[in-house]
N, C-alpha and C positions, 0 to 999 in steps of 0.2 A: 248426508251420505248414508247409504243401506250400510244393516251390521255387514251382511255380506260383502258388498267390499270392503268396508274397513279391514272384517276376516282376512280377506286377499290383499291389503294394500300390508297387515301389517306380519303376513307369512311374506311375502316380496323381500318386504324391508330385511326380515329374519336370512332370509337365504342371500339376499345382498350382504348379509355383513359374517358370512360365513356359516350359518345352522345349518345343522340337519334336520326338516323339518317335517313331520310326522303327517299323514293324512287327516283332514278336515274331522275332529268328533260330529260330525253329523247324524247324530241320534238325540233322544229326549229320555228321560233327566242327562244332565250332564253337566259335570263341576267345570271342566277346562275343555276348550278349541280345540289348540293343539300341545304337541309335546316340541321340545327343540332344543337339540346339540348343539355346543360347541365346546371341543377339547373335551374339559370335565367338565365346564360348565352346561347343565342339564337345567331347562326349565316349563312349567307345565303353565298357560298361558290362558286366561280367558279374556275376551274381548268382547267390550260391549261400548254401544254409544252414549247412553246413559249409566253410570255406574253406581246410581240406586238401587236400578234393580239387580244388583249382586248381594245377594241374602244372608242370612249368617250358617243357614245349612250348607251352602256349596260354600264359605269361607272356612267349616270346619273340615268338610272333606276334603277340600286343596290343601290345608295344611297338613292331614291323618296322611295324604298320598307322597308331599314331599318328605313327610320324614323316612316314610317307608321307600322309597324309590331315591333319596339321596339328592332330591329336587329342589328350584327353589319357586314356588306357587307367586303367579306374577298374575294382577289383572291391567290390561291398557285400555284404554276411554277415554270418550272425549270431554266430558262435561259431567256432573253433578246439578239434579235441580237445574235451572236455567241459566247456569252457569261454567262457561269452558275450565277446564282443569288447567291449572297457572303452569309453562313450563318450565322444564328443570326444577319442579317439588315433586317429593314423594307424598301420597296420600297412604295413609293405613284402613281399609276395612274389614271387620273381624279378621284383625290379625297378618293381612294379607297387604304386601307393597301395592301401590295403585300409582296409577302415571300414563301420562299422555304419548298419545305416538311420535309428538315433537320430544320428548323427553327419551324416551326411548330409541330414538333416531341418534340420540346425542349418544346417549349410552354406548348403544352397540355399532355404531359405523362412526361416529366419531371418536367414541371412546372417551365423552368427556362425561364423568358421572354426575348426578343431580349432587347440590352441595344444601338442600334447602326440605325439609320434612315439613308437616302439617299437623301438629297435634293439637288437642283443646288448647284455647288462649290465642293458637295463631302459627307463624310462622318460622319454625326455629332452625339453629345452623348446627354440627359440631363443632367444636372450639377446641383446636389442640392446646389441651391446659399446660405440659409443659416447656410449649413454644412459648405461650403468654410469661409463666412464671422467668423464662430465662428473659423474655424482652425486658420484663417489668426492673429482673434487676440489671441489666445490664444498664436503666438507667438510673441504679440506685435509688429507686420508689419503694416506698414501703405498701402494704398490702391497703393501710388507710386511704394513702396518697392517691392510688388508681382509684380504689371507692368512692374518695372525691370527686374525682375529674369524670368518673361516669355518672354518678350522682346516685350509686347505689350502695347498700351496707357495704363491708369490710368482709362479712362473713360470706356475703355474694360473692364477690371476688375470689375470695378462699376456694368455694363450690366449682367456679370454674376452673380454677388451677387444677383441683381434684376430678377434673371431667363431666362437670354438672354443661347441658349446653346452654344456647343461649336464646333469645331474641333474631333475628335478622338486624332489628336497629342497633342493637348493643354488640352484635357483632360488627356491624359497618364502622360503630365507631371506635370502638376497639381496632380495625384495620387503620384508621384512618389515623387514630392517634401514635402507632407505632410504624403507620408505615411500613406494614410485613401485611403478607397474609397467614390468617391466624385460624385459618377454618378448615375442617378436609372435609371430605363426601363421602353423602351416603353410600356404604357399601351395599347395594341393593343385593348382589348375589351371595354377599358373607356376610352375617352380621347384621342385617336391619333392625333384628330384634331389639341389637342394642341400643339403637335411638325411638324405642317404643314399648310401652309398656303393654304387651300382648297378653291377649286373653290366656289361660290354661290351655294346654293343648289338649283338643278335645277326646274322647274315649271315642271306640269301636261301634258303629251301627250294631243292632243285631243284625244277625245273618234271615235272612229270608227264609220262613219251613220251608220253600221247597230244594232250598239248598242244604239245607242242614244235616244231609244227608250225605253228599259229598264235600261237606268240611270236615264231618268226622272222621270220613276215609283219608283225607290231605293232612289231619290232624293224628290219624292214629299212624300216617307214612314218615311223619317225621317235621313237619311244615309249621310254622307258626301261622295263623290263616285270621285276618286281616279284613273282615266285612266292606263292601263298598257300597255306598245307596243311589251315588248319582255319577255312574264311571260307564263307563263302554263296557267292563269288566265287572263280575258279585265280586272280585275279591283277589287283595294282592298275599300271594302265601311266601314265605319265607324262611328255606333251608338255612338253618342257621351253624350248622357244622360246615357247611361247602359255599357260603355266601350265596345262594341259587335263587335267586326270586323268578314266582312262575304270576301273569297273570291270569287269572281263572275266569272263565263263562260258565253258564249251564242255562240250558235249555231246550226243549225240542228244535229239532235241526230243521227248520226255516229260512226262507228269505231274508227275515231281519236277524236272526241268530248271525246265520253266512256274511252277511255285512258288519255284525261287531264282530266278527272273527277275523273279517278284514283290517278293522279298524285295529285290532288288539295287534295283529299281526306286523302293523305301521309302527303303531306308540313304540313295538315292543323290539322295533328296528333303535329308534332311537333312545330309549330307557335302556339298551342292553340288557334286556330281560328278555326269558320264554313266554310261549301264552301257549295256554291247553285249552279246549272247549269242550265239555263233557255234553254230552247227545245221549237221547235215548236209543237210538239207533244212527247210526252212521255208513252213507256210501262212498268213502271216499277216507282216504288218510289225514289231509292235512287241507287248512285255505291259506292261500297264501304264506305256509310257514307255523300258522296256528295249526297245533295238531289238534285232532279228533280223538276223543275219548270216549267208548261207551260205557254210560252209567255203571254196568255189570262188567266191566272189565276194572274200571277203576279199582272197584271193589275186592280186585284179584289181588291188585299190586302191593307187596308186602312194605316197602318202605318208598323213599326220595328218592335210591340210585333207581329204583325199576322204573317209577314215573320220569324220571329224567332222561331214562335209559329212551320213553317209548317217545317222549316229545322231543329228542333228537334224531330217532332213529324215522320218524313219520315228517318232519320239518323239512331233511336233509333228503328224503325221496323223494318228494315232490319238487324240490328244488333243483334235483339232477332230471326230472321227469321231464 
């Protein structure tokens, strides 16, 4: 299968199970595909057929963008190396949930989550330890007793009570021997971190010189500003008195400019975010909802409410236009 349809098979799947789902990132560099709603659940999506080559630079940008946009950074693929991705596991790379589009099928239109993660060693489960610890006594076993019958220390046993997980095999036999299920699932949208031990999260690109100039102006309006290296977007900024995040362009007003102004304009449907595009000259208000900013106007605007003031007031004309 081309990435391309897969691209299209797994925006299908997203809009079959209820998203809102963001126009195609069809530009280069670029961390994620696409963006996609649902309810509050927001997630920012890269899709690839081999999932080697997802790098550790677009794993640290995915994750700098979900914390700033309230996201959760999702890759789906089919295989690793010459090998298909098992379903219903989660795989981790730099940092980032990874899973198959059978798995993800299950997730989101079935609604059955993966119960089963991938980390060095092998294939592990979560273990509700205080389901265990009530089975264990309810058959009046002490903590040795179970250690026995699994053929593992005492103080293992202990670990999992305290929420250490498990094996796959050690959890099977654990279900088998009490006759309960004794496992819950990965929370892929809340919470994965917890069953992985993820990298640091990573620092800020520098900003590009030729933007540096309008960060200071978004910096001295009031904006926390946010560098991006491999986005549709330089840079996610963020009001942090009025919770406002805007995403930022800049660059002469072109053909390809106009097209991430489009695409900012999509993500920024479903992010519930604004997008500004600063131009050195501009004939026109707004694309598609992305307003238009010139370099030397920016420059005017004394704080957040003015900037906020002109990307609503240029967003919302062409909308009524």
């Amino acid at each position: 299968m081309s990435r391309s349809a897969l691209v299209g098979n797994v925006t299908a799947m997203l809009e079959d199970a209820g998203f809102m789902v963001s126009e195609r990132c069809a530009i280069r560099p670029k961390s994620f595909d696409i963006a996609a709603r649902r309810g509050e659940d927001l997630i920012l999506v890269k899709i690839l057929a081999n999932i080697d080559a997802f790098n550790q630079a677009t794993g640290q940008e995915m994750r700098r963008l979900g914390t700033y946009l309230n996201a959760t950074p999702l890759v789906i693929g089919l295989r690793s190396r010459d090998e298909d991705l098992k379903p219903d596991v989660v795989y981790f790379r730099h940092g980032v949930p990874v899973f198959s589009p059978d798995t993800a099928y299950n997730l989101f239109i079935e609604e059955v989550p993966p119960l089963i993660y991938a980390a060095p060693g092998g294939l592990y489960v979560n273990i509700d330890g205080d389901l265990l610890a009530d089975e264990r006594e309810d058959r009046d076993w002490s903590l040795g007793q179970l250690a026995s019958e699994l053929g593992v220390s005492r103080r293992t046993v202990s670990k999992y009570e305290d929420g250490m997980n498990a094996s796959v095999e050690v959890a099977m036999d654990l279900e088998e021997m009490f006759e309960a299920p004794l496992t819950s699932p990965v929370d892929v949208l809340e919470g994965a971190d917890e069953v992985h031990e993820s990298e640091a999260m990573p620092d800020d690109p520098e900003a590009d010189p030729d933007d540096e100039q309008v960060v200071a102006v978004l910096t001295r309006a009031g904006y926390s500003v946010h560098p991006t290296a491999r986005s549709p977007f330089t840079a996610v900024s963020e009001d942090e008195d009025d919770s406002d995040i805007v995403l930022t362009g800049h660059s002469k007003f072109t053909k390809a400019a106009e097209k991430r102004a489009r695409i900012m304009s999509s993500i920024g449907q479903v992010t519930r975010t604004r997008s500004v595009y600063v131009v050195d000259r501009a004939k026109q208000d707004a694309v598609d909802g992305t307003a238009l900013v010139e370099r030397d106007e920016l420059a005017k605007l004394r704080n957040a409410d003015d900037l906020r003031d002109v990307i609503r007031e240029r967003s919302e004309h062409e909308e009524a236009a």
